[in-house]
C-alpha positions in Angstrom: 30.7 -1.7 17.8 27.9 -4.3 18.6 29.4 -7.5 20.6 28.6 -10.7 18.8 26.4 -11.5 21.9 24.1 -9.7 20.5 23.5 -10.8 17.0 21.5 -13.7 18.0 18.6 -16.1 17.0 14.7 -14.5 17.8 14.6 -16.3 21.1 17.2 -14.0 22.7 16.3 -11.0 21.0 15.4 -8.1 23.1 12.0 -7.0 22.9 11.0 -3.0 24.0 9.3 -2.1 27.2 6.1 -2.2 25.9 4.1 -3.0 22.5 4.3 0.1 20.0 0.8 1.2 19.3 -0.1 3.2 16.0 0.4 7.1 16.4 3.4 6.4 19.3 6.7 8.4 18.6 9.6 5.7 19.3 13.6 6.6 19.7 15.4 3.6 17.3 18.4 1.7 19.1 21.7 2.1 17.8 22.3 -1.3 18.9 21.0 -3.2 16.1 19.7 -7.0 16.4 19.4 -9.6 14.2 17.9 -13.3 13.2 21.0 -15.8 12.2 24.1 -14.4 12.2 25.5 -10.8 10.8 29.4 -10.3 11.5 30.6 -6.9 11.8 32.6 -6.8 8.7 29.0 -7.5 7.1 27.4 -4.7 8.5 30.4 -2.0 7.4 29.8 -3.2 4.1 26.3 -3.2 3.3 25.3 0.0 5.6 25.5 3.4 3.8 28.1 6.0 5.3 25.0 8.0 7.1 23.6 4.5 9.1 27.1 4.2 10.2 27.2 7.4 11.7 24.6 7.2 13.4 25.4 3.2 14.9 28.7 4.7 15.8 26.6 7.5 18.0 28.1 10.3 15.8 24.7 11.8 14.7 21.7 12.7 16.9 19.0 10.3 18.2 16.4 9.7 15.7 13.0 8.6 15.7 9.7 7.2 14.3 6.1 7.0 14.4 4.2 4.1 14.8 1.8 2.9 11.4 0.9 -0.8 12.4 0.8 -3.2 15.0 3.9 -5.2 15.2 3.1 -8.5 13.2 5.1 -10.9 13.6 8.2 -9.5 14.1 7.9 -6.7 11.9 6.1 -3.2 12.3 5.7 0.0 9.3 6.9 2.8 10.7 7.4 6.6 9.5 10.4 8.3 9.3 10.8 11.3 11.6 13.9 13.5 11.8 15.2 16.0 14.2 16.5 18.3 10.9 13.8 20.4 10.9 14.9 22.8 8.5 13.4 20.9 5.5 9.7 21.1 5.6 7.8 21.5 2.6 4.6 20.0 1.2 5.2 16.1 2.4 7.9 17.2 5.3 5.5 18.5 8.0 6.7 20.1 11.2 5.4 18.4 14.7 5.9 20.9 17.3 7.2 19.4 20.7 4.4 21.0 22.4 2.0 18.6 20.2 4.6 15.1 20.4 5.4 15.9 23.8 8.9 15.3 23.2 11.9 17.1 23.7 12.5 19.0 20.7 10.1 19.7 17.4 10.3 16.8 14.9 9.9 16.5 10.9 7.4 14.0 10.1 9.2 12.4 6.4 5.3 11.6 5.2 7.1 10.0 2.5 9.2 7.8 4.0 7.2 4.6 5.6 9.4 1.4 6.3 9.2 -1.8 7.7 11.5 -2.5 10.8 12.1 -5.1 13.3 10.6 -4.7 16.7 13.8 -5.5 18.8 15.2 -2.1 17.1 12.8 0.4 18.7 14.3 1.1 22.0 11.8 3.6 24.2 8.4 5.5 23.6 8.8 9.1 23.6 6.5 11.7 24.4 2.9 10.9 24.1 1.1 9.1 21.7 -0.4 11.7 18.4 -4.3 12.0 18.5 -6.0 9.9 15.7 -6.6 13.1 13.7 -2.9 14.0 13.5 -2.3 9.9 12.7 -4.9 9.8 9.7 -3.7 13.1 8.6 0.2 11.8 8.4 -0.4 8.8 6.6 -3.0 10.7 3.8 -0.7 13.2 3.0 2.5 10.1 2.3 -0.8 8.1 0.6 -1.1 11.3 -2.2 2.3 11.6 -2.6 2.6 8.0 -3.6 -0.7 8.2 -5.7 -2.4 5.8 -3.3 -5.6 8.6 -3.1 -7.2 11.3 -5.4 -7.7 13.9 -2.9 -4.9 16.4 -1.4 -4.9 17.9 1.9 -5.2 22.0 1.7 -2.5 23.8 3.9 -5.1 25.2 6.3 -6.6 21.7 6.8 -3.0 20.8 7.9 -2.1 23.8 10.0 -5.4 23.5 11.9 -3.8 20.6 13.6 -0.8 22.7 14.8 1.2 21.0 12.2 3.7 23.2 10.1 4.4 23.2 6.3 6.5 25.2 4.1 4.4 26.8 1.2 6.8 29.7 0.3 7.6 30.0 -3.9 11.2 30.1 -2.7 11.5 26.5 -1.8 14.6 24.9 -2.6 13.6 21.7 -4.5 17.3 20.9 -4.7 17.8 21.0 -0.8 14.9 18.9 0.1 15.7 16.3 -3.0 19.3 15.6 -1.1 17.3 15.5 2.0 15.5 13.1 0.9 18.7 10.9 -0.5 20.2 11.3 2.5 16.9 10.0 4.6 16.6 7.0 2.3 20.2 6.1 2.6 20.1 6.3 6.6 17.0 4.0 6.7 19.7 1.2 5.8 19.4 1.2 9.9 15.9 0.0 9.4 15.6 -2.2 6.0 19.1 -4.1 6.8 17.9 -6.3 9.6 14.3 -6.5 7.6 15.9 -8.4 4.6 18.2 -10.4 7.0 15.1 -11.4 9.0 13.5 -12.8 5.9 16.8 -14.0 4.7 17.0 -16.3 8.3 13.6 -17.3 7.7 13.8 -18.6 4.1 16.9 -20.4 5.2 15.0 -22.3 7.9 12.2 -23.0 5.5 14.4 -24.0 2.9 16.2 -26.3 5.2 13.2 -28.2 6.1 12.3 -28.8 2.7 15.7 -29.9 1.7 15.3 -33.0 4.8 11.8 -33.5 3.2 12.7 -33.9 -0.1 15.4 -36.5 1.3 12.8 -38.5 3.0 10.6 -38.7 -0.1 13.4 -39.1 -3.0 12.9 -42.8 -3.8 9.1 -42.7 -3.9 8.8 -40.1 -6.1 11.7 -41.4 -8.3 9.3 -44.4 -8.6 6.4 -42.5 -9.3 7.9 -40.8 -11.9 9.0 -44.3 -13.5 5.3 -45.8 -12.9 3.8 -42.6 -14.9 6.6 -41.9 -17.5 4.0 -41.9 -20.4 1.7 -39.8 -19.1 4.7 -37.6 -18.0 5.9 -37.2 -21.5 2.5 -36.4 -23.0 2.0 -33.7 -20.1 5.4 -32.4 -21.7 4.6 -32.6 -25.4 0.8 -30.8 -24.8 2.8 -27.9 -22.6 5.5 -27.0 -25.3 2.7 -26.9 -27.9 0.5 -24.6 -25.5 2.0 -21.2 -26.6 -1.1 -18.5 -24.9 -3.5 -18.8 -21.9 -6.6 -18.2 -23.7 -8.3 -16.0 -21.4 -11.8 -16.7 -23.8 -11.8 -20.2 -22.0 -11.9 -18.6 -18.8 -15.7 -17.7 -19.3 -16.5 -21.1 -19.5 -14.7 -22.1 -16.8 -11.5 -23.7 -18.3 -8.5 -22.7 -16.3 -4.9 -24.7 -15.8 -4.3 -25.4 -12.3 -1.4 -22.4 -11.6 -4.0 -19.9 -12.5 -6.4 -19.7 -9.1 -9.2 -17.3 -7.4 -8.5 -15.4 -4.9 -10.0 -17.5 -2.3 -7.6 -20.3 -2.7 -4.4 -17.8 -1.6 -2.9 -16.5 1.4 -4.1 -13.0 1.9 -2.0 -10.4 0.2 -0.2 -8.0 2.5 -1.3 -4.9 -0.4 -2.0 -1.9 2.7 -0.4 -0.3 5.4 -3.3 0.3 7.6 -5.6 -2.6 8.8 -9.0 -3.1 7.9 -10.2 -1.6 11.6 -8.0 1.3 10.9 -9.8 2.4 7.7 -13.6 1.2 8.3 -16.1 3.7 7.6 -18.9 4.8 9.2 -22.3 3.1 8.2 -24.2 5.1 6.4 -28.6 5.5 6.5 -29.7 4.3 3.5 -30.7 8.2 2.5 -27.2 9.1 2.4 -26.7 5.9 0.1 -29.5 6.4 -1.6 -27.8 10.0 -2.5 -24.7 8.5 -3.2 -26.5 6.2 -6.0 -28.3 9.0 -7.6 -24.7 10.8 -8.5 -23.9 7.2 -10.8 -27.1 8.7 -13.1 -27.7 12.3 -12.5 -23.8 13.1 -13.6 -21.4 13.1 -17.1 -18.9 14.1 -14.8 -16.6 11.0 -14.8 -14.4 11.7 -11.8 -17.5 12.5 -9.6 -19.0 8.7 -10.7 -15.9 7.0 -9.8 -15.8 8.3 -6.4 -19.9 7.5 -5.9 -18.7 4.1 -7.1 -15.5 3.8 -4.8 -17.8 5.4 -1.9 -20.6 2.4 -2.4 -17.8 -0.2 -2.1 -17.2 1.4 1.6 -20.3 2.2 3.0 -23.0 0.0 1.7 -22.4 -3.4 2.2 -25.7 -5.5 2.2 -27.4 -2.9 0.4 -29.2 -4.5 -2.2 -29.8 -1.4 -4.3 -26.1 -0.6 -4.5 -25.4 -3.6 -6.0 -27.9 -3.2 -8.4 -26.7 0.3 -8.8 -23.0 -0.5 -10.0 -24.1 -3.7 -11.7 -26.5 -0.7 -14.3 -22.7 1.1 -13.9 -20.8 -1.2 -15.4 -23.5 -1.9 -18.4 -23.4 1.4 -19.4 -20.1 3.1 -19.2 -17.4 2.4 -21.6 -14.3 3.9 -19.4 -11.8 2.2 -18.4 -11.2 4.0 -14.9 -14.7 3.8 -13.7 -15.8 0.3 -15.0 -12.8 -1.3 -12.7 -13.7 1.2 -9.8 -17.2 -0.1 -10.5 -15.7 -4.1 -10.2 -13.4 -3.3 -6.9 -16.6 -1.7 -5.2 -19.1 -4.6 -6.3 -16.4 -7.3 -5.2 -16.8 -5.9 -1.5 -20.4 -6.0 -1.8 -21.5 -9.0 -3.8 -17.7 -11.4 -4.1 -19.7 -13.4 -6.7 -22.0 -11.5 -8.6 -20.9 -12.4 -12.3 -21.5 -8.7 -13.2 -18.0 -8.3 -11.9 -15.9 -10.4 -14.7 -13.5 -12.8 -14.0 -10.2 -12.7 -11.9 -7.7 -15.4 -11.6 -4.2 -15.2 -9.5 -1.1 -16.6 -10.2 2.0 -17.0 -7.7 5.4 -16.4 -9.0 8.7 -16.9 -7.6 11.6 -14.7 -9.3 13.8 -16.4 -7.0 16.7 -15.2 -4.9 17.6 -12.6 -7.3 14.8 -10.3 -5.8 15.7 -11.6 -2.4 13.1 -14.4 -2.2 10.0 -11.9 -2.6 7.4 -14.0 -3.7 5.3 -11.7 -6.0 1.4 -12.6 -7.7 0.0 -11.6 -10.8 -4.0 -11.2 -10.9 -5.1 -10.8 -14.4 -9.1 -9.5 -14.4 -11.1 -8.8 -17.9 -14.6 -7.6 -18.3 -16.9 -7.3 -21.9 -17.7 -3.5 -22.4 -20.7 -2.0 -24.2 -18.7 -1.3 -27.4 -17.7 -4.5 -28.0 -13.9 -4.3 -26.9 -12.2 -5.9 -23.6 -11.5 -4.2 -20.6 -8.2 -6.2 -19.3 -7.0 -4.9 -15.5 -3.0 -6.5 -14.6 -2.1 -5.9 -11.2 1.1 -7.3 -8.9 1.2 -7.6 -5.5 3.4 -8.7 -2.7 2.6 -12.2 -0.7 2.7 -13.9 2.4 4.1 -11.0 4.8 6.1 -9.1 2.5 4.4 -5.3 2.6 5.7 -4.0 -0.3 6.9 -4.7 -3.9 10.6 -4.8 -4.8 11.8 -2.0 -5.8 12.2 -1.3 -9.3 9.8 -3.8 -10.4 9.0 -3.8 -13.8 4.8 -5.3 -15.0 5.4 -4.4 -19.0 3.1 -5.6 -21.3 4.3 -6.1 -25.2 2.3 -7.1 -28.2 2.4 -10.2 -30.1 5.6 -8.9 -32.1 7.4 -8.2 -28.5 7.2 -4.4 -29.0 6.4 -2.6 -25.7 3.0 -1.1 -25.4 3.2 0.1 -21.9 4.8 -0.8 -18.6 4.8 0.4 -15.1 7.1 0.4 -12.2 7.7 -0.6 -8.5 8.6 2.5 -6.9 10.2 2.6 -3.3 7.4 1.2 -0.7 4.8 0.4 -3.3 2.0 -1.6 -2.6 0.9 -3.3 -6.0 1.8 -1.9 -9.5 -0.6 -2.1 -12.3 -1.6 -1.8 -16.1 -5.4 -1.1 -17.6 -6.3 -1.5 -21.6 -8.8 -2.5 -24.1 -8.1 -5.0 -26.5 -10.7 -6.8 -29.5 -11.5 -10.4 -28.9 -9.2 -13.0 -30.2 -6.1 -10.3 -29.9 -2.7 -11.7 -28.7 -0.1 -9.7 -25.8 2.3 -10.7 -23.6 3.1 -9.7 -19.9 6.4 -9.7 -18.7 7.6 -9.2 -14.9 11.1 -7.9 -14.7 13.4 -6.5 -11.8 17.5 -6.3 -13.5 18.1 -9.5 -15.3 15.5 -11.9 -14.2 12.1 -11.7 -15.0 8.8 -13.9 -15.8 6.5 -13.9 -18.8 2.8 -15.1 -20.3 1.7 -15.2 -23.4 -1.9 -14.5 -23.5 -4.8 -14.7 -26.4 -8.3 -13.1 -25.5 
């Protein structure tokens, strides 16, 4: 058991030997650390039976590789196990002579998590070659439906990585696998929630003592402007939809902001270095362009468009290649791949619709996780509205709550569609057409709490 010397504020943390760098294969410490205070009776009660096996050194070492820089405190990591006996299509098999560890490891492709720093405990091995990195994370990205394309075996085994591609997989083995992995990574997502836990407390505090200082002027205020106080009040009970028609002529309410007036989301697991392209000639982008025209093949013009948006920034004739794109095509997929790729190249080329964001706080229910919702509509060539929903994490929080419901209803409250947070998502969201002057709603739900607009295009 963990003395209580150890569970300490940040500034007596321990910190590891040396910064983890992305691709490095760390041991975990069963020694856990915390921000504020966790008593031992605490951490028997919310760990699950497996994480407490392994704290009480019951079960072998385990281990995980490296995603991001630490920020802050926190860095993603990969699950990796020493039960090797489970590989399959998204379980892939490091050998030791590749890891330079000890033994051969099971890379859960899967299984990405946040962790505290102060909880890796020594480097093992040597750091995996970028190739082997990339590779890793693609293979967890299709899995989670983050990309289109998936990896062939032989691509994967030209690495000296292992998979299992026999018929006779046992689906039922590797699901309890996978329970069981997701239950031990308590060891890692405990300390994570009581860091932000500490950290919401200290921000809260503050704002309690500045609230105190301030009482008696705004109590003053609010008696020097009770009429206009009132008829705010009156005009927002009789407001009943945001009418997103206004928002073409520039009529917005003050919650409802552009991107550029918000803290960066925290929507990706890799940083903007890690996934640059390499620039392109303009033949190649040139070639890129003629597949938008020369093809009926939908899937092969969304990934023209999606390729532009990456490799041809500044290029004028892009632009003007997926600004013709988005005047002509009338589906639904490939007009907003269209909008995300001319966003990169041109932010305000009106071609690209309108996109407001608005901050939302569920409240301590979801553990404090302040969420957004962007709402983004475009005019199509058959007369109808393209509407794109999307919800994303803020400030540092990497993923969405599990379980996270975006659900969007019809005037009459009936459910149309709705889509939800799955474990380590990094925004959720819904696409539709809907006529001019129609009415829906959108609700955000997690168990019993949950937030809702009434819209009118």
């Amino acid at each position: 058991m963990r003395r209580e010397s150890e569970t300490s504020q940040s500034a007596n943390l321990r910190k590891p030997l040396a910064a983890p760098q992305p691709g490095e294969i760390w041991e975990i410490s069963r020694h856990i650390q915390y921000y504020g205070e966790f008593c031992p009776t605490a951490e028997n009660q919310f760990y699950s039976t497996a994480a407490q096996s392994f704290l009480r050194g019951e079960t072998p070492p385990r281990y995980v590789m490296i995603i991001t820089e630490p920020e802050a405190e926190i860095v993603s990591v990969m699950v990796l196990s020493t039960e090797t006996n489970f590989t399959s299509d998204i379980n892939l098999l490091i050998p030791a002579q590749i890891s330079g560890s000890a033994q051969d490891l099971l890379a859960e492709t899967w299984h990405v998590q946040p962790m505290l720093v102060s909880n890796l405990l020594q480097p093992v091995g040597q750091r995996l070659s970028r190739k082997i990195y990339d590779l890793l994370l693609t293979v967890g990205d299709y899995y989670h439906g983050l990309v289109e394309l998936k990896l062939e075996s032989h691509h994967i085994e030209s690495l000296g990585l292992k998979l299992n591609t026999a018929t006779s997989l046992d689906i039922n083995k590797i699901t309890l696998f996978h329970q069981q992995e997701q239950a031990w990574s308590d060891v890692l997502t405990i300390p994570v929630a009581a860091y932000y836990t500490y950290i919401k407390t200290v921000n809260f505090t503050d704002k309690i003592l500045q609230e105190q200082l301030h009482i008696e002027q705004e109590l003053a205020e609010f008696e020097s402007h009770e009429h206009k106080f009132l008829s705010s009040l009156a005009t927002a009970l009789n407001k009943t939809h945001t009418i997103l028609s206004r928002w073409t002529q520039n009529i917005f309410d003050p919650e409802w902001q552009n991107s550029s007036q918000l803290p960066k989301f925290a929507v990706a697991t890799r940083s903007a270095r890690e996934l640059q392209h390499s620039p392109l000639n303009p033949n190649e982008i040139t070639a890129i362009i003629q597949q938008l025209s020369s093809t009926n093949n939908e899937k092969q013009r969304q990934r023209a468009a999606k390729d532009l948006g990456e490799v041809a920034v500044g290029n004028s004739d892009a632009i003007q290649a997926l600004v013709n794109l988005l005047r002509s095509t009338a589906d639904d997929e490939t007009l907003w791949i269209a909008v995300e790729s001319l966003r990169k190249l041109d932010p305000v080329n009106p071609a690209a619709g309108i996109r407001r964001i608005k901050l939302i706080d569920l409240g301590v229910e979801i553990a404090g996780k302040d969420i957004a919702l962007a709402v983004a509509f475009l005019q199509k060539i058959d007369g109808d509205v393209s509407v794109l929903l999307q919800v994303y994490p803020t400030g540092n929080h990497n993923y969405l709550p599990p379980d996270l419901k975006l659900i969007l209803l019809d005037d009459s409250g009936n459910i149309l569609r709705e889509v939800t947070a799955r474990r380590a998502d990094i925004y959720i969201q819904l696409k539709f057409s809907c006529a001019v002057g129609e009415k829906f709603t959108v609700q955000i739900a997690l168990d019993e709490t949950n937030f809702g607009e009434d819209f009118m295009m």
